[in-house]
Steps between C-alpha positions, in 0.01 A plus 500: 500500500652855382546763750228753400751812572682340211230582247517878605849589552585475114257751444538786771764637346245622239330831488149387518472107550192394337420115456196368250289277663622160236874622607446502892335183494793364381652471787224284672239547688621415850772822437203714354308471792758513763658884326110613513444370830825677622354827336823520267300441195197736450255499187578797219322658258379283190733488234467766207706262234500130461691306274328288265461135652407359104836626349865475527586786353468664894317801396311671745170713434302745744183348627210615419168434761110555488196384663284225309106462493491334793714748718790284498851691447711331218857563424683426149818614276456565138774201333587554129487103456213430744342803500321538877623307707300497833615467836407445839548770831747223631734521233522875528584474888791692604689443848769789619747455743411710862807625579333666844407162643836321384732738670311488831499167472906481469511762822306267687668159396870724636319592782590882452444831739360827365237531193517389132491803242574521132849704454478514124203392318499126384860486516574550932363432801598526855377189652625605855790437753682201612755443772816366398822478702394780750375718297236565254457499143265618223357223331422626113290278222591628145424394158626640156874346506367203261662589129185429341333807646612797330190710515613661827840557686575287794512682823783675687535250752852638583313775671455233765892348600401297816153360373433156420350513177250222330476410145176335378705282194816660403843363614686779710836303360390595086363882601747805442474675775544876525753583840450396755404159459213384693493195707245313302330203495301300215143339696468239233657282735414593858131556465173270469129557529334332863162461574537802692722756284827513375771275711899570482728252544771630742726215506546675177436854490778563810777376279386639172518836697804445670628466138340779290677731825803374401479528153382878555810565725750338239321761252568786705806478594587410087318804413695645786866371345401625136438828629813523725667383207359778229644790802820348518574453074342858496759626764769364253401599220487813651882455604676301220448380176296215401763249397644586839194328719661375822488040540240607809247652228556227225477210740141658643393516179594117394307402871203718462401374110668142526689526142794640390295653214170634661764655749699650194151625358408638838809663534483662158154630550629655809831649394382637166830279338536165387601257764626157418419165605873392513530832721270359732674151472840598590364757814350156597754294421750744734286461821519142475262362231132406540558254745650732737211725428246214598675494863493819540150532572300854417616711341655767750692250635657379112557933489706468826698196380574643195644818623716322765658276231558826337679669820666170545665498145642843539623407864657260324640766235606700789719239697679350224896561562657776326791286421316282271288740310737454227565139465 
């Protein structure tokens, strides 16, 4: 037996989720019943268009209605093979998604503090407050981060660093998110529909949060390096010439874009000249090679190693006897 939820997730992404009755009751009727009972499903208006159930061709044609002899209300489309094709008020049934009752039923399945309200319309809610580790957190529901909506822009959920943020289908992993990176989690997996609402399953939910957290913190402090790393090629830039960038800037760049040649790109773009990958390579090569690199750690710490092999070397320079500087 499918998980109702799963039916609906697919589709929340979209603007204005509306199901014909023949495709809803594709999904049985025991998942039907259960999303109407819930109050997740609620009946639309009657649909405007139909597509032609007599031909392949998929065409689709406005129906037209009026009221027969007897008072009874008939429905058709005009087909160019078939010419009227009649149909019945069931086949016209529309159900919409009600995104009121499925968000309060998410803040009561968490068990959150404080009220539910609607941030940005159809696209972010507030479902309330949670307490994690001592503190407490914002707990957001947001939808538009699927790439097959493009009607609408996805909402500024960066406004929002410490919240835990919900998506309806869309993988947090696959999204590009604008900085900050939320800590966000995909329900697909955590959530089902009980006889009396919507039921998490913590065992899961506290790791899968515990995760997206970390995932958000790597982000920042990346975001962090690149921009530490833009002040210090622009400081000398400022100072020397291009060709002239110190190992410490060269070696940042290899560590912050993982490739000789997105780091000789990066450094291009930067620096306004061209920047070689070989450059990179022997700046890299100098402070010990990609290995060494992968011990060092982050990448301040690969910054201090390299410029203490550097004062090393010319410690080295410094000591060497005078009697042998010509042999």
């Amino acid at each position: 037996m499918c998980e109702p939820l799963s039916f609906v997730w697919p589709h929340i992404e979209l603007d204005e989720p509306l199901f014909e009755e023949a495709f809803i009751r594709r999904w049985g009727d025991d998942a039907f019943l259960r999303l109407r009972h819930a109050g997740i499903l609620q009946q639309a208006e009657s649909a405007d268009y139909f597509l032609c159930p007599f031909c392949d061709d998929g065409h689709a044609e406005e129906v037209v209605s009026w009221e027969s002899e007897a008072g009874i209300r008939r429905f058709a489309i005009p087909c160019p093979e078939n010419g009227r094709v009649m149909l019945s008020p069931e086949q016209l049934r529309q159900w919409s998604v009600s995104f009121d009752r499925l968000v309060s039923l998410l803040a009561v399945g968490l068990g959150l503090t404080g009220e539910v309200s609607e941030i940005e319309p159809r696209r972010l809610w507030r479902l309330g407050k949670v307490s994690w580790q001592g503190g407490l957190r914002d707990v957001l529901f947001a939808t538009g981060f699927d790439s097959r909506c493009l009607l609408a822009p996805p909402p500024d959920v960066g406004k929002y660093p410490s919240a835990i943020v919900l998506l309806p289908h869309a993988k947090a992993s696959s999204v590009n998110w604008s900085h900050p990176t939320p800590s966000a989690i995909s329900l697909t997996q955590i959530v089902s529909l009980g006889a009396d609402g919507v039921e998490f399953d913590h065992s899961l939910l506290i790791p899968m949060i515990t995760e997206a957290d970390a995932v958000a913190t790597q982000a920042a402090q990346s975001q962090m390096n690149l921009r530490e790393l833009k002040v210090l090629i622009s400081r000398e830039v400022k100072s020397i010439q291009a060709h002239e960038l110190t190992d410490d800037v060269l070696v940042r760049a290899y560590v912050q874009e993982g490739s000789y040649r997105k780091a000789a790109e990066f450094l291009s773009r930067e620096t306004g000249q061209e920047i070689t990958k070989d450059k990179v390579h022997r700046a890299v090569q100098r402070c010990g090679g990609t290995t060494a690199l992968a011990r060092g750690g982050d990448s301040n710490s690969i910054v201090r190693t390299v410029a203490s092999q550097r004062r090393d070397r010319t410690k080295k320079i410094q000591r060497r006897p005078e009697g042998k500087q010509n042999q």
